[in-house]
C-alpha positions in Angstrom: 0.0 0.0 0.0 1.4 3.4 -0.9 1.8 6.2 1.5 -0.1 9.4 0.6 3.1 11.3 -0.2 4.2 8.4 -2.5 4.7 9.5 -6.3 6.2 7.3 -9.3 5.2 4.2 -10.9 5.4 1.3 -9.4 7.5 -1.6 -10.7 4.7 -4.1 -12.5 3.7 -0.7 -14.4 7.3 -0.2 -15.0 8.0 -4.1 -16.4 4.7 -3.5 -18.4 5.8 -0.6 -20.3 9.4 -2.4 -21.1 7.7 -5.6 -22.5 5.6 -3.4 -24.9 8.6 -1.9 -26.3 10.2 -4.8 -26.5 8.1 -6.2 -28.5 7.6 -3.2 -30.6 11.2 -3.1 -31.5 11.1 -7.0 -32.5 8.2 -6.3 -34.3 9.9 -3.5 -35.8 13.0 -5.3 -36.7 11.2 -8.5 -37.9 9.3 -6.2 -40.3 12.0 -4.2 -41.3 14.4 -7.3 -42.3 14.6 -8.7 -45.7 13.0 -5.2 -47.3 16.3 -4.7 -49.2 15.2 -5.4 -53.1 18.2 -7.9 -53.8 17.4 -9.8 -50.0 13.7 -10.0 -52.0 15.1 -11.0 -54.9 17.4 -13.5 -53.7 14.1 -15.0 -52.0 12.5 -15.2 -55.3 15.1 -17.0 -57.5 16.0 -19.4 -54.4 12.4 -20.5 -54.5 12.2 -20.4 -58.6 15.3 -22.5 -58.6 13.7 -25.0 -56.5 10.4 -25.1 -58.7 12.7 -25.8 -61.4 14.3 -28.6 -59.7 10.5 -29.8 -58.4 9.3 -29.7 -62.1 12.4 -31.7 -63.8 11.8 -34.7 -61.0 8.2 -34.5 -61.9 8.6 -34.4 -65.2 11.0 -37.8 -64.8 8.3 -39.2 -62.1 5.5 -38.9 -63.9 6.4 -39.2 -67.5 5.5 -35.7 -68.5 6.6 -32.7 -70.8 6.2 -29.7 -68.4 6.9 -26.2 -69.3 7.2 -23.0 -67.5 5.9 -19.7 -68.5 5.9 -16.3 -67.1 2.8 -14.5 -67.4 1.7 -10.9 -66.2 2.7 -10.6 -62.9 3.9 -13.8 -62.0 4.3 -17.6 -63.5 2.9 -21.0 -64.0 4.0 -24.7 -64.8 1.9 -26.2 -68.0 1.9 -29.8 -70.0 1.8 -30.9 -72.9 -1.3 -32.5 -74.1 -1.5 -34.6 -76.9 -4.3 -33.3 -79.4 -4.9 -30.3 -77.2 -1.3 -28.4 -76.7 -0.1 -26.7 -73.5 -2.6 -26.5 -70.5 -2.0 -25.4 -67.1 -0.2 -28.0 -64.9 -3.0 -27.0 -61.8 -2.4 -27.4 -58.2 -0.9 -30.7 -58.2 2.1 -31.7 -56.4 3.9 -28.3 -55.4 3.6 -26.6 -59.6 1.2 -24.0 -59.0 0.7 -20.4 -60.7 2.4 -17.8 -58.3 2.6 -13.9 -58.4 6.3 -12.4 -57.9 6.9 -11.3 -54.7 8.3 -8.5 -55.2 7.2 -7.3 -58.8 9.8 -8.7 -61.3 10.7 -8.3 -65.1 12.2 -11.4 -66.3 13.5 -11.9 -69.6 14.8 -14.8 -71.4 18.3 -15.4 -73.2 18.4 -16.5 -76.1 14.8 -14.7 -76.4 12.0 -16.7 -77.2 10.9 -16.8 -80.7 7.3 -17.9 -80.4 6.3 -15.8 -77.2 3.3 -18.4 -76.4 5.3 -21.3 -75.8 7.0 -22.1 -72.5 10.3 -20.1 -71.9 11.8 -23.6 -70.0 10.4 -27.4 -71.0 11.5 -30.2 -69.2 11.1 -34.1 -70.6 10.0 -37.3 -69.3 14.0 -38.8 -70.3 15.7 -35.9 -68.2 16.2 -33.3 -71.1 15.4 -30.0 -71.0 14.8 -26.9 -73.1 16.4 -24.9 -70.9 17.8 -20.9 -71.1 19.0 -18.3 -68.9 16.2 -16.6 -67.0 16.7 -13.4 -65.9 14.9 -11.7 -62.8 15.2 -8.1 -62.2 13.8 -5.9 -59.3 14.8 -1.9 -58.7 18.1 -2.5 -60.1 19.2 -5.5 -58.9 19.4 -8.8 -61.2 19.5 -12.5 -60.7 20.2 -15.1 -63.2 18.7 -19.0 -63.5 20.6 -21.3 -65.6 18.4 -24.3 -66.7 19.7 -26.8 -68.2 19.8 -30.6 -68.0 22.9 -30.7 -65.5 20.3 -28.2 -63.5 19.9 -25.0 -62.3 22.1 -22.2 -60.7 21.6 -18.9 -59.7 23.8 -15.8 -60.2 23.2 -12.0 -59.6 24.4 -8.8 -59.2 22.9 -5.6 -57.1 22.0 -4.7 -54.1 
């Protein structure tokens, strides 16, 4: 109990007021990490890389021709179907359409020459029509190299 002259905070308000900007700063910091554009980019082609991997063991697995085109703002696996061409791959097992995260511009070298077809196709015997994909982002670039030994990444920026 406090006397009637008593003035200040006592030391539960004090700990109270510590915790919240505690957690304010992690917040802060956990918010605040990654927001450089070549971190975000880095991100990107790590997980593009692996989709590329993903698609050439599916493509091996399952005995199908898979492609991979960007589109808009983003990407998505297709498959050859006899009789009725290229159709989206769906959401089965992991080769969904994404969106970039952050916005990207990719381009293709050598450049496509028939803009409709799939930039990358992988094959049931472990071939692939592969190419150097290019992401860029504010500057910064990363570059995919598919082909049938697999894929590496390279980049420069931020």
């Amino acid at each position: 109990m406090r006397s009637r002259g008593a003035r200040g905070f006592s030391l539960i308000e004090l700990l109270v007021v510590i915790v919240i900007i505690a957690l304010g700063s992690s917040l802060a910091v956990a918010w605040l990490a990654g927001t450089r554009p070549g971190e975000r980019l880095d991100r990107e082609a790590r997980e593009l890389a692996g989709a590329f991997r993903l698609a050439a063991d599916v493509a091996r697995a399952r005995q199908r021709v898979i492609g991979w085109q960007p589109q808009g703002e983003g990407y998505r696996f297709v498959s050859w179907q006899p009789g009725h061409g290229w159709q989206p791959f769906g959401e089965r097992l992991g080769l969904s359409a994404r969106r970039w995260d952050p916005p990207l511009q990719p381009s293709r070298q050598p450049p496509a020459a028939d803009t409709t077809a799939p930039w990358l196709v992988w094959l049931p015997d472990g071939e692939v029509v592969g190419a150097h994909i290019q992401l860029a982002s504010d500057g910064a670039r990363r570059t995919l190299a598919v082909d049938a030994l697999g894929v590496s990444v390279t980049g420069s920026g931020r």
